[in-house]
C-alpha positions as CSV (number, residue, x, y, z in Angstrom):
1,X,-8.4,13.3,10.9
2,X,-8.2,17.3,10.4
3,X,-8.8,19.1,13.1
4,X,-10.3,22.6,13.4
5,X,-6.6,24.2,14.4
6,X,-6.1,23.4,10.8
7,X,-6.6,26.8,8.3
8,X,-6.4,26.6,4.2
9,X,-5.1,29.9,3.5
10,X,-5.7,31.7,-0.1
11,X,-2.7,34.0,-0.1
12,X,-4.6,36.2,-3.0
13,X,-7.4,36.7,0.1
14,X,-4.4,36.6,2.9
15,X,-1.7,38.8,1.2
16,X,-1.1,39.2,5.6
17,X,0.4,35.7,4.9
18,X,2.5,36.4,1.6
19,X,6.3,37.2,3.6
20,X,5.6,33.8,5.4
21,X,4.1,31.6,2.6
22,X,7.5,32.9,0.6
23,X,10.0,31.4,3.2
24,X,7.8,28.2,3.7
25,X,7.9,27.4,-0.4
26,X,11.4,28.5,-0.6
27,X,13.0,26.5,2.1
28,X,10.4,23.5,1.4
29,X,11.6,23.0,-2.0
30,X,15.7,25.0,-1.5
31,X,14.3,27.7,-4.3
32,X,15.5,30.8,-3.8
33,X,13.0,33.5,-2.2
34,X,13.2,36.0,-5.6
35,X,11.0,33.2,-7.8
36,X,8.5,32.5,-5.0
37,X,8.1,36.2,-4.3
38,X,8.0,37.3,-7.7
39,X,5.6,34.5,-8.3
40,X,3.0,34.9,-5.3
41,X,3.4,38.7,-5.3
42,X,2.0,38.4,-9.0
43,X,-1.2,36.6,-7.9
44,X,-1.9,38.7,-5.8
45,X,-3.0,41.8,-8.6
46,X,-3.2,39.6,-11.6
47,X,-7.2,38.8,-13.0
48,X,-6.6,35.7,-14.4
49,X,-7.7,32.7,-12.9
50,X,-4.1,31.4,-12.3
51,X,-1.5,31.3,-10.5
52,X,-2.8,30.6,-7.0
53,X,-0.8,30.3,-4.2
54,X,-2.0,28.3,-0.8
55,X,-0.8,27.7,2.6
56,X,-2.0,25.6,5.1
57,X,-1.8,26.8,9.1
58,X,-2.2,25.7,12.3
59,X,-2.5,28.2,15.2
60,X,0.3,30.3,14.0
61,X,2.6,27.7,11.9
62,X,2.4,27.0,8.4
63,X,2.6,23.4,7.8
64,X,1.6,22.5,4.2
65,X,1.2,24.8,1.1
66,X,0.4,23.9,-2.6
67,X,-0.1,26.0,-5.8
68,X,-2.1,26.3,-8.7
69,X,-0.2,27.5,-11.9
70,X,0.1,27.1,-15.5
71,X,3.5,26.3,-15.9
72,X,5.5,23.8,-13.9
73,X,8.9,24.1,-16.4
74,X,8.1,21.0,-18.2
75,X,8.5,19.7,-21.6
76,X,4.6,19.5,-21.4
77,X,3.5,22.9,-22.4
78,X,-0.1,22.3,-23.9
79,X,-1.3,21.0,-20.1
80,X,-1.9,23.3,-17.3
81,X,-3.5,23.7,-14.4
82,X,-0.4,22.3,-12.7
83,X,-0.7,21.5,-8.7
84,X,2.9,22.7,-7.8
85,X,5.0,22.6,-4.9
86,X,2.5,20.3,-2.7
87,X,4.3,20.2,0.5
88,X,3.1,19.0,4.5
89,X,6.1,19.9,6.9
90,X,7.9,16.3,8.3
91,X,6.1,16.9,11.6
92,X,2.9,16.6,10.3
93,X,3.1,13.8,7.8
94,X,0.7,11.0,8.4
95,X,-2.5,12.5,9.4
96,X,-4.0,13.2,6.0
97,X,-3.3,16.8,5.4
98,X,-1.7,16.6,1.8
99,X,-4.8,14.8,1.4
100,X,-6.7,18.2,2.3
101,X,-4.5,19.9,-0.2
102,X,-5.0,17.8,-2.8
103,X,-9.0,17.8,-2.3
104,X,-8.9,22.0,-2.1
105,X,-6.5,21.9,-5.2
106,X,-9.1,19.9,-7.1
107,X,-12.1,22.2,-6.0
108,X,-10.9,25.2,-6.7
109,X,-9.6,24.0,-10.2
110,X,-12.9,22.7,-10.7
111,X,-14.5,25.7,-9.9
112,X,-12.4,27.6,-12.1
113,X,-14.2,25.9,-14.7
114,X,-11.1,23.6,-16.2
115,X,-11.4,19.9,-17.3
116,X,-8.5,18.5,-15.6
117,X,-5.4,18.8,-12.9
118,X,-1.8,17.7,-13.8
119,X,1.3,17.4,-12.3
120,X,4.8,16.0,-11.9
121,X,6.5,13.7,-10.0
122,X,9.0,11.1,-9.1
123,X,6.8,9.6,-6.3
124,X,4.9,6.6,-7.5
125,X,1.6,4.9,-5.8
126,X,1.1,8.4,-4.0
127,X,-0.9,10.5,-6.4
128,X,-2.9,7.7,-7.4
129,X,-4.8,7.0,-4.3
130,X,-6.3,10.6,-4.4
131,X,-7.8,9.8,-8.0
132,X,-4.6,10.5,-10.0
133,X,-3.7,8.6,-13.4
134,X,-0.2,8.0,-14.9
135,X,-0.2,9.4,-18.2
136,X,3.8,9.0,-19.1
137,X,6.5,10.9,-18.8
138,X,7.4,14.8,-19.0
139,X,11.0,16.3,-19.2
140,X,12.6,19.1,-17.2
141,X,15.6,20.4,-16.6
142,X,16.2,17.1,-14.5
143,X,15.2,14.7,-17.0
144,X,12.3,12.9,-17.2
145,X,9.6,12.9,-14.4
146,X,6.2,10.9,-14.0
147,X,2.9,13.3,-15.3
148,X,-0.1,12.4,-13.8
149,X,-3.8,13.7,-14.6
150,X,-7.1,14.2,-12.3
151,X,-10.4,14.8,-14.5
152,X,-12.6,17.2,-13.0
């Protein structure tokens, strides 16, 4: 269960958190710092409704983070909102926190006012327990990967 030590961090309403959230997404995913920094630091001033960059805390550690943007360099340009680099640190895997991403990814892109949430993957049976459906494949610069919908 989430505990109340737990904070979901907006970095557009946090921009105290932005150096931090940078390294977290860049070593989570081995991207270098430029892209997540030229990324986030762009939400921060921009007035569309994406991208959105989240972090998730507890006391003074990050340990999960997600975004919100409308590309996620695939073959599948017509789609977006994309959830992006979802991510819960090893340590605290197994107590329902990319559970709580998910669930904040899909309010807020509700609230944004948009009919659906995609993304990509090569995980299977994860996505789907959260409300997720299989929709075929997309292509990247890695080859093929599974795309998956939510309808708000």
């Amino acid at each position: 269960m989430i505990t109340k030590p737990h904070q979901l961090i907006a970095i557009s309403q946090h921009p105290d958190y932005l150096d931090a959230a940078i390294t977290y997404f860049s070593e989570a995913f081995g991207i270098p710092e430029e892209i997540y920094r030229d990324s986030i630091t762009a939400s921060l001033t921009t007035t569309s409704t994406l991208p959105r960059f989240y972090v998730l805390v507890k006391g003074t550690e990050l340990v999960g983070c997600f975004g919100l943007i409308t590309n996620d360099f695939n073959s599948r340009q017509d789609l977006y909102p994309w959830l992006a680099a979802l991510f819960v640190s090893e340590k605290y895997r197994g107590q329902g926190l990319g559970k709580l991403l998910i669930q904040h990814a899909v309010s807020e892109v509700k609230e944004m006012g948009y009919p659906s949430l995609y993304l990509v993957t090569d995980h299977t049976s994860y996505y789907e327990k959260f409300g997720f459906e299989h929709l075929g494949s997309a292509y990247g610069l890695d080859g093929p990967a599974r795309l998956y919908a939510y309808s708000i």
